[in-house]
C-alpha positions as CSV (number, residue, x, y, z in Angstrom):
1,X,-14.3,19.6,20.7
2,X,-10.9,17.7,21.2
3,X,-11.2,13.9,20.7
4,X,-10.2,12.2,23.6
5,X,-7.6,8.6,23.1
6,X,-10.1,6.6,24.7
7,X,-12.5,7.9,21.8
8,X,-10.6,7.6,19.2
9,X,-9.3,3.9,20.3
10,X,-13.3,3.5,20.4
11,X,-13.6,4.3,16.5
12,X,-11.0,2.2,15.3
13,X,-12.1,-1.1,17.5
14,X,-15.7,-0.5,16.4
15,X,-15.1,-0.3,12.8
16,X,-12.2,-3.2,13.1
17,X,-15.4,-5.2,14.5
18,X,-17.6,-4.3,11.1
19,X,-19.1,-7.5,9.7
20,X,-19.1,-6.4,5.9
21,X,-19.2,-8.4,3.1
22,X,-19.5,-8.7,-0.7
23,X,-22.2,-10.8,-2.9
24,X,-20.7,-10.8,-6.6
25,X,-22.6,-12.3,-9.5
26,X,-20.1,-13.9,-11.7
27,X,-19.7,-13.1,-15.2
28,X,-19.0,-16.9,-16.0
29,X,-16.2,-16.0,-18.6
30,X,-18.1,-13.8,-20.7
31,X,-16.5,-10.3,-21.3
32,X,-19.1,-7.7,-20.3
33,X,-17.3,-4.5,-18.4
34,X,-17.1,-1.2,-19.9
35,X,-16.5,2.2,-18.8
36,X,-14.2,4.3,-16.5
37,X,-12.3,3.7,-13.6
38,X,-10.8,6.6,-11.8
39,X,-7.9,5.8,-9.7
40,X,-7.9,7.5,-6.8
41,X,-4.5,9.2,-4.7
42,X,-1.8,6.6,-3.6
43,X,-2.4,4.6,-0.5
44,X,1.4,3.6,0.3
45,X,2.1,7.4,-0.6
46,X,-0.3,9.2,1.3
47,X,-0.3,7.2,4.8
48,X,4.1,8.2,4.8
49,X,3.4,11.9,4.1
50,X,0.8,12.2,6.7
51,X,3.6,11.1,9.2
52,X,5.8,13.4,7.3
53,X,3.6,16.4,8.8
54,X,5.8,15.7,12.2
55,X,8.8,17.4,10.6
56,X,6.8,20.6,9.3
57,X,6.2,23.8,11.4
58,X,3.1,24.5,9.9
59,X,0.0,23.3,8.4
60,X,0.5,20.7,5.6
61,X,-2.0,20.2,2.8
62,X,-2.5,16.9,1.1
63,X,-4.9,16.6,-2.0
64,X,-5.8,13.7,-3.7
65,X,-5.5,11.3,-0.3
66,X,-7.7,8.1,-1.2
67,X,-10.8,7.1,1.3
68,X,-9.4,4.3,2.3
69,X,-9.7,2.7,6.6
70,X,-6.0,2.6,6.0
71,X,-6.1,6.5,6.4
72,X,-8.6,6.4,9.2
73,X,-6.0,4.5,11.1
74,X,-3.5,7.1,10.4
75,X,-5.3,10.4,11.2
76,X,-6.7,8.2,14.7
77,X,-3.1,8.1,15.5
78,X,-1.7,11.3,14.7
79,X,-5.1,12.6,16.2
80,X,-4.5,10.8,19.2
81,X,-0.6,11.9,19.8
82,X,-1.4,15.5,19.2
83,X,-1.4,16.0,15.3
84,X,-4.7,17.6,14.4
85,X,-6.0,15.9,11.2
86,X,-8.8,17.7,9.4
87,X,-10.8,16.3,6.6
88,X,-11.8,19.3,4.7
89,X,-13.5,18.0,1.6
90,X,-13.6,14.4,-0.4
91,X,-9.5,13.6,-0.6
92,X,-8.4,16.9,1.2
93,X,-6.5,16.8,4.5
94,X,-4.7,19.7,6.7
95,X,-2.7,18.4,9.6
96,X,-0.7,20.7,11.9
97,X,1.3,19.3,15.0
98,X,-0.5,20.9,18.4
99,X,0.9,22.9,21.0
100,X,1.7,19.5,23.0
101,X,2.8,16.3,21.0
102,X,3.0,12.7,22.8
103,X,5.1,10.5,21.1
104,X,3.7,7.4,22.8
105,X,2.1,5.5,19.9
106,X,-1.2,3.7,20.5
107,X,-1.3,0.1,21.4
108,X,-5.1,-1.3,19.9
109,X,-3.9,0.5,16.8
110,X,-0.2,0.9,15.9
111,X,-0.3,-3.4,16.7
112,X,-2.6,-3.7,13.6
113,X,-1.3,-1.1,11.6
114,X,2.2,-2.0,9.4
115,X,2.5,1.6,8.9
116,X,2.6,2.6,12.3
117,X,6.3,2.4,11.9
118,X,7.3,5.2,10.1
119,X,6.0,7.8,12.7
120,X,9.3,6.7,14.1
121,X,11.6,8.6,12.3
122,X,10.4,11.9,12.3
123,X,8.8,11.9,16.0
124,X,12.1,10.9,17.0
125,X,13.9,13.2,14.7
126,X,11.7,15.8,16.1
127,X,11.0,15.5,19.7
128,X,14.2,13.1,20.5
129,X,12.4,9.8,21.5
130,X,9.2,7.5,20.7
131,X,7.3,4.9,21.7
132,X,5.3,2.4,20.2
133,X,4.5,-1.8,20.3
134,X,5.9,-4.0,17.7
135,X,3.8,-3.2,14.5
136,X,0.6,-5.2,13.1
137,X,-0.8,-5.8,9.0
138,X,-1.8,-8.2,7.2
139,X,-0.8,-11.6,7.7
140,X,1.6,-11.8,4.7
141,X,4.8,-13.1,6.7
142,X,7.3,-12.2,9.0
143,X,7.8,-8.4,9.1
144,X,10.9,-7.8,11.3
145,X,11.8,-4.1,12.3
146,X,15.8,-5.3,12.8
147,X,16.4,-2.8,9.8
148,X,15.0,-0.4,11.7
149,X,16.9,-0.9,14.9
150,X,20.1,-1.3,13.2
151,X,19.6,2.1,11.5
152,X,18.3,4.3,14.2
153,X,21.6,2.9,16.7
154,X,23.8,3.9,13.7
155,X,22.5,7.4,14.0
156,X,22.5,7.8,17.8
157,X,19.7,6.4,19.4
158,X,19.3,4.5,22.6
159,X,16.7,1.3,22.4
160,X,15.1,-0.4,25.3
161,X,12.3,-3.2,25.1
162,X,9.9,-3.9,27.7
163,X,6.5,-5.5,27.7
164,X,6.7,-5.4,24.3
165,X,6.9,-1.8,23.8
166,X,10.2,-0.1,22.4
167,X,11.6,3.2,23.5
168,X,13.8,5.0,21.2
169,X,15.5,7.7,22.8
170,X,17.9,10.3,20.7
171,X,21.3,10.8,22.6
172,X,21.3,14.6,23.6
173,X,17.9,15.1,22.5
174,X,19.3,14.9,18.3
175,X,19.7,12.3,15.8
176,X,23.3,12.0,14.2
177,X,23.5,11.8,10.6
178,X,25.5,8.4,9.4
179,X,25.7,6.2,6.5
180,X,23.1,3.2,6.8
181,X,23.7,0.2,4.5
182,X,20.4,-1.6,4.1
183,X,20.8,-5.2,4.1
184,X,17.7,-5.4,2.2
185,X,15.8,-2.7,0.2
186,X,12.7,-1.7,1.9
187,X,10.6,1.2,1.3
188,X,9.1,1.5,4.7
189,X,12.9,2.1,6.1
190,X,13.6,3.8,3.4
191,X,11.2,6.5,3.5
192,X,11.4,6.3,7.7
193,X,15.6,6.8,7.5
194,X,14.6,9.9,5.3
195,X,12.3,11.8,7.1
196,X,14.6,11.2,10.1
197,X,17.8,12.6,8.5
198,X,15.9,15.9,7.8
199,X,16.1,16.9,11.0
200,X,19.5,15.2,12.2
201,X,22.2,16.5,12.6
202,X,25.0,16.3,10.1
203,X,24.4,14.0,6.7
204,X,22.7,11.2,6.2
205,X,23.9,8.7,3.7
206,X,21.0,5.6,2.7
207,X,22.7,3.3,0.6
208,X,20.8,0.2,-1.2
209,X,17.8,2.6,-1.1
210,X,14.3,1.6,-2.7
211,X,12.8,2.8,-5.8
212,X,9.1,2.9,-5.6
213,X,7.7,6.1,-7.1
214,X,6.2,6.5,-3.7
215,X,9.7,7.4,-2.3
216,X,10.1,9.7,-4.9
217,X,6.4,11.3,-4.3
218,X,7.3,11.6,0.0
219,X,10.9,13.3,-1.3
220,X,9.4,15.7,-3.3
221,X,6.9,17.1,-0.4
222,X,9.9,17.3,1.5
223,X,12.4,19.2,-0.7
224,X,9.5,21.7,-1.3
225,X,9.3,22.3,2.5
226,X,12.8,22.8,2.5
227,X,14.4,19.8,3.3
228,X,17.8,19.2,1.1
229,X,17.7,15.5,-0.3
230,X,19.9,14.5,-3.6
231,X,19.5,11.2,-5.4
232,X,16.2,10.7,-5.6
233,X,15.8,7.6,-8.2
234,X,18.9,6.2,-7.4
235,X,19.8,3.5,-4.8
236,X,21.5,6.0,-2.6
237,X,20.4,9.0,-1.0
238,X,21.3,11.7,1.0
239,X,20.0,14.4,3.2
240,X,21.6,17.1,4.8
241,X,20.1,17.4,8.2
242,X,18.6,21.0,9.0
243,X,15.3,23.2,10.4
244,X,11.9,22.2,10.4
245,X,10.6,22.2,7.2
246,X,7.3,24.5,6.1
247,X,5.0,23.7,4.0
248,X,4.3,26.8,0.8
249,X,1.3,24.8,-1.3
250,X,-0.6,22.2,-1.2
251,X,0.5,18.6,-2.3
252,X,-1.0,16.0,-4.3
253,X,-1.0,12.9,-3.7
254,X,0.3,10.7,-6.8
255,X,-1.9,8.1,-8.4
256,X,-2.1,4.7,-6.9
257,X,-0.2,2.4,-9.4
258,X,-1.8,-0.9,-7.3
259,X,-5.1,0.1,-7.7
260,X,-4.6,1.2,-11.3
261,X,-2.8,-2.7,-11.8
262,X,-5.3,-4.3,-9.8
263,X,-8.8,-2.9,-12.0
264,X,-6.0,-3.2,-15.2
265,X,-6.0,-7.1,-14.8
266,X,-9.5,-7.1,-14.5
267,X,-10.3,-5.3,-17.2
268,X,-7.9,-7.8,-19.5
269,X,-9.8,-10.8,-17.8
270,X,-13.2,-9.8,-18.7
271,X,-13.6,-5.7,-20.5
272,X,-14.7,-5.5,-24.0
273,X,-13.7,-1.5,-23.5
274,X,-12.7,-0.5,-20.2
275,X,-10.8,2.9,-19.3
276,X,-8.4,3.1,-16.1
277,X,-8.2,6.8,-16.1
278,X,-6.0,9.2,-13.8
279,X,-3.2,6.6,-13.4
280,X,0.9,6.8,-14.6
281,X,0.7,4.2,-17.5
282,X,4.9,4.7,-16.2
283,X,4.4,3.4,-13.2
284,X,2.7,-0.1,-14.8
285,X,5.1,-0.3,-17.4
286,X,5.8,-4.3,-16.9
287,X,2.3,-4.9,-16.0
288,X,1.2,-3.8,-19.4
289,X,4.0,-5.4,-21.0
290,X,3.0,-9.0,-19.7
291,X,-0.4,-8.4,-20.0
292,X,0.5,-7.3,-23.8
293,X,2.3,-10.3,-24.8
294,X,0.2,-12.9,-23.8
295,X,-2.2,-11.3,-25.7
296,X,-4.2,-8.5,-24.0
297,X,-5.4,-5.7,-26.3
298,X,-4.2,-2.5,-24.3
299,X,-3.7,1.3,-25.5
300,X,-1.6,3.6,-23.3
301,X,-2.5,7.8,-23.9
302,X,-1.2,10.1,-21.4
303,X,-3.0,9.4,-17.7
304,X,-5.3,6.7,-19.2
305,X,-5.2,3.1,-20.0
306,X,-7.7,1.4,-21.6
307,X,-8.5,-2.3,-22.2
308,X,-10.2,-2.7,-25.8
309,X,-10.9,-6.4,-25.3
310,X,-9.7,-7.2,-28.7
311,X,-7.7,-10.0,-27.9
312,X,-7.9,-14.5,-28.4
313,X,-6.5,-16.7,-26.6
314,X,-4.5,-15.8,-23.9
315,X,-0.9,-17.6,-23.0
316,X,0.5,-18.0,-20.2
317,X,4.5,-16.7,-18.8
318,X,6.1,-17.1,-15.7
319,X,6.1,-14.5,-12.4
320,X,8.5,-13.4,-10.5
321,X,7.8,-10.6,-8.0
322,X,10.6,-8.2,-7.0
323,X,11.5,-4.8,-6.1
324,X,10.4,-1.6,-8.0
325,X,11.0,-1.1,-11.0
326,X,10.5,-4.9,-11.3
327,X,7.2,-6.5,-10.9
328,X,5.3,-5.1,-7.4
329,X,4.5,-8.3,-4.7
330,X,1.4,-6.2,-4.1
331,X,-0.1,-7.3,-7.5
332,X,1.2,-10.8,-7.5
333,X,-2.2,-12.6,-5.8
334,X,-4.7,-10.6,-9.0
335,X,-1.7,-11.5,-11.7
336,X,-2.3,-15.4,-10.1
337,X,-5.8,-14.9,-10.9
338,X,-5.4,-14.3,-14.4
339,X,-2.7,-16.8,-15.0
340,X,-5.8,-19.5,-14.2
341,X,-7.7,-18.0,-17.5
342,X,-4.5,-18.4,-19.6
343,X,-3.2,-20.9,-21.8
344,X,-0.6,-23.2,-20.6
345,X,1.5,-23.6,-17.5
346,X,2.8,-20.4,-15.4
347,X,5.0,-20.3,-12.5
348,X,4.7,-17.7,-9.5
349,X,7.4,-17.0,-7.6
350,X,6.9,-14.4,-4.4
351,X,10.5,-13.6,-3.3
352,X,9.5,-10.8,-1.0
353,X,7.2,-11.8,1.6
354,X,6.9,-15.6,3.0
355,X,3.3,-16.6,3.5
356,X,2.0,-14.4,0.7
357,X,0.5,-17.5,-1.3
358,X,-1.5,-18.5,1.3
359,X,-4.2,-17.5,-0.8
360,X,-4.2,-20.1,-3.5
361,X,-5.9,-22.8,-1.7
362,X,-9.3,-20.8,-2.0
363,X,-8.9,-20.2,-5.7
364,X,-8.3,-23.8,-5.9
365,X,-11.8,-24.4,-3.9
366,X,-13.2,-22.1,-6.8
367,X,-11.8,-24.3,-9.6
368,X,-8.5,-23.1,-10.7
369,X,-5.3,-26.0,-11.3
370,X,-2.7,-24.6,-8.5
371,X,0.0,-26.4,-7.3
372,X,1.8,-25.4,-4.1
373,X,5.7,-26.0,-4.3
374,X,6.9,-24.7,-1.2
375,X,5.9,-20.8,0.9
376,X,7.4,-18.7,-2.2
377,X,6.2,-20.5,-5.3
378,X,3.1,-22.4,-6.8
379,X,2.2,-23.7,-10.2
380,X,-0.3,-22.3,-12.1
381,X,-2.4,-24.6,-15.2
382,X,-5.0,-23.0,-17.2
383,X,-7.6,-22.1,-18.4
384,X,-9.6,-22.8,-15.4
385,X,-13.6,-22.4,-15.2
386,X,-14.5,-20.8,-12.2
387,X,-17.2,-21.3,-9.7
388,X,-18.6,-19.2,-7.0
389,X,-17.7,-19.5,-3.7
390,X,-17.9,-18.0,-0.1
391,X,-14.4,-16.9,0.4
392,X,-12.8,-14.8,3.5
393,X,-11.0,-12.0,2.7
394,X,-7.3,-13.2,4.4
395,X,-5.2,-9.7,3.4
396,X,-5.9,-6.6,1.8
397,X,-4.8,-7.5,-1.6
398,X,-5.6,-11.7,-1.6
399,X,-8.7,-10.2,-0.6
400,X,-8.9,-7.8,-4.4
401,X,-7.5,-11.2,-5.8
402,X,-10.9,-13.2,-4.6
403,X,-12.9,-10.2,-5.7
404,X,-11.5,-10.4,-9.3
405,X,-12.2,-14.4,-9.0
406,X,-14.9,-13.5,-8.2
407,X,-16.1,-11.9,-11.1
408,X,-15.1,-13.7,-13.8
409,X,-16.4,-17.2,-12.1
410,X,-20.0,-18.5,-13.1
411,X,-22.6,-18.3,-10.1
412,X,-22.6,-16.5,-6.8
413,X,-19.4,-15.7,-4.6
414,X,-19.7,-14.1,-1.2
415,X,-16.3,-12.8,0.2
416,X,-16.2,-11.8,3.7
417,X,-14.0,-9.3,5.5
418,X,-14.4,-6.9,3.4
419,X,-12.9,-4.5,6.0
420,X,-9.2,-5.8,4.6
421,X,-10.2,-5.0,1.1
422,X,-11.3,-1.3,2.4
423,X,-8.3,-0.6,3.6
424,X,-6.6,-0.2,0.8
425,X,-9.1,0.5,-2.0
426,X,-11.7,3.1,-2.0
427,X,-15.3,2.7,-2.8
428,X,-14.7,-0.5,-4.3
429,X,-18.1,-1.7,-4.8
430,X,-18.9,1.6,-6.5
431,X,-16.4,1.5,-9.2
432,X,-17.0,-1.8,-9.8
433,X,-20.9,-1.2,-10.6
434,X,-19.7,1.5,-12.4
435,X,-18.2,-0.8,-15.4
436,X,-20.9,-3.3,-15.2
437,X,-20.0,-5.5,-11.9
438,X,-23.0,-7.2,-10.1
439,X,-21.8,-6.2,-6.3
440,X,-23.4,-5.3,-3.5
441,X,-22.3,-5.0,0.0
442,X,-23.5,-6.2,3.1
443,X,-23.3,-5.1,6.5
């Protein structure tokens, strides 16, 4: 039977309301994990080609999709609009768009869901308008949609604001292909202004275009379904506007090079032999070569990465996050972890989103040497001891960070909220135990 909105905005709310949290008995420096973590299907991947099922005229496959809330949120919304999601087996997914498709976004969730926003391009590439309040996440920053504005006027589309709701609405029912400039590289707009130019009319031209591998992964499942896209990997890209698109095969997601970094730095804070398995050892290229040269023990064959543990003391470097290919904002708040077990002095410096360090004050309360210069940079003395501590999870990946702290700290931690941690990492306290971590979750 059909879900009903109200049913499905009754879901989300109750699980948004879920009182989880972790206990994690520190390792108190020692190095004690070994065994294999399997990294599971890209979440930053997987929640844009879900949204790219708008554009297809029949039913899409994805394989590999990680069990994350993030996805919950997703297929709740697509569900609710019209876009039958099916969970078929553990990681498998068929969506098809129904008979009738709203393209009025849900308020409870779209205004706590960041990725809300790319659903923009291709229901309004498809079905010449959209709806939708300004988009939520985690509290990392200002997020401004002004990129996205800018861009969908460019190609034709009339935008009205009221109650803070906006309403896109195609002239004559059709997007127009243009140029759009980004100010900025983003990867949200990015991967939104391509989906949208499939189904526009004329070409669409996106210069200053970001690199992530993700873009790449979402272009891919589109040229397959027929879409005709040219300089993928480059900073500009175009897409000749055309039919919708259908789907011949299954796609797979590609590994999740943040969860892959995140159980990396880990394992080169406290492994003695620790495998990260089913990852792109490509894709963490200047993780592996920091982590290398102050001193981490690391050997790189084909889809695994493993940890050997064979390393002394470790030095510190400097950080500075930026834009793929350099080094990923998303991994910045674990990296600060182990830049309080290193040797020396380390300076972070988070030019992507303001607020992002917001975090260091709690791993301060734990024991580490961190001072705050201003929003974007902090200071970073070690090596720190550790000590447990009840924490509260503040984002998704602060809240891995405190995890990681976590473990390698002498005593008990408790970190709460663990809803922000699920949302982006699957069965956490499973893989964890799995390499020797004493975690156990309660509800």
């Amino acid at each position: 039977m059909k879900r009903s909105p109200r049913s499905i905005r009754s879901r989300h709310i109750s699980r948004t309301n879920e009182n989880s949290r972790f206990v994690i008995n520190g390792l108190g420096g020692k190095r004690a994990l070994s065994g294999e973590v399997i990294i599971g299907g890209a979440k930053n991947a997987a929640l844009k080609l879900m949204a790219a099922s708008v554009l297809f005229k029949n039913k899409v496959i994805l394989e590999n999709v990680p069990e994350i809330e993030d996805i919950k949120r997703m297929s709740d919304l697509l569900n609710a609009i019209g876009v039958v999601v099916s969970k078929k087996k553990t990681g498998v997914y068929d969506l098809r768009v129904g008979r009738r498709c709203s393209t009025s976004l849900l308020d409870d969730i779209s205004k706590r869901f960041r990725a809300s926003i790319v659903l923009s391009g291709p229901l309004l590439a498809r079905f010449g308008k959209v709806s939708f309040p300004h988009p939520g996440g985690c509290l990392i920053g200002e997020r401004p949609i002004d990129i996205f504005l800018d861009g969908f006027r460019k190609m034709g589309a009339q935008i009205k604001e009221s109650k803070g709701r906006y309403l896109f609405t195609a002239t004559g029912g059709t997007l127009t292909g243009t140029t759009i400039h980004m100010r900025q590289q983003s990867v949200t707009a990015t991967e939104t202004f391509m989906m949208a130019g499939v189904l526009a009319s004329g070409e669409t031209v996106i210069k200053n275009a970001s690199l992530e591998p993700e873009i790449e992964d979402l272009a891919k499942f589109l040229i397959d379904g027929g879409a005709s896209i040219t300089g993928i990997g480059t900073t500009t890209i175009r897409i000749c506007g055309g039919g919708l698109l259908t789907a011949l095969s299954p796609h797979r997601v590609l590994p999740d090079r943040i969860e892959a970094g995140s159980y990396l730095i880990l394992a080169a804070l406290a492994g003695k032999d620790v495998k990260i398995t089913n990852c792109n050892p490509w894709h963490l290229e200047l993780l592996i070569e920091l982590l290398r040269d102050s001193g981490v023990g690391i050997v790189v064959s084909g889809d695994t990465v493993t940890v050997t543990g064979e390393q002394g003391t470790l030095k510190s470097f400097d950080l500075k996050t930026h834009e793929y290919p350099g080094f990923p904002t998303d991994l910045q708040a674990p990296m600060t972890v182990f830049l309080t077990q290193t040797e020396g002095e380390g300076k972070v410096f988070e030019t992507i989103f303001e607020g992002r360090l917001g975090y260091a004050e709690a791993l301060a309360s734990m024991g580490a040497d961190i001072i705050a210069m201003d929003a974007h940079r902090i200071i970073v003395k070690g090596p720190s001891s550790l000590h447990g501590k009840t924490l509260e999870s503040p984002d998704l990946r602060a809240g891995l960070a405190f995890v990681i702290a976590a473990i390698i700290a002498k005593g008990i931690s408790i970190i709460h909220n663990v809803y922000n941690i699920d949302r982006g990492y699957d069965h956490v306290e499973k893989k964890l135990r799995a390499i020797g971590v004493d975690i156990k979750r309660l509800r």
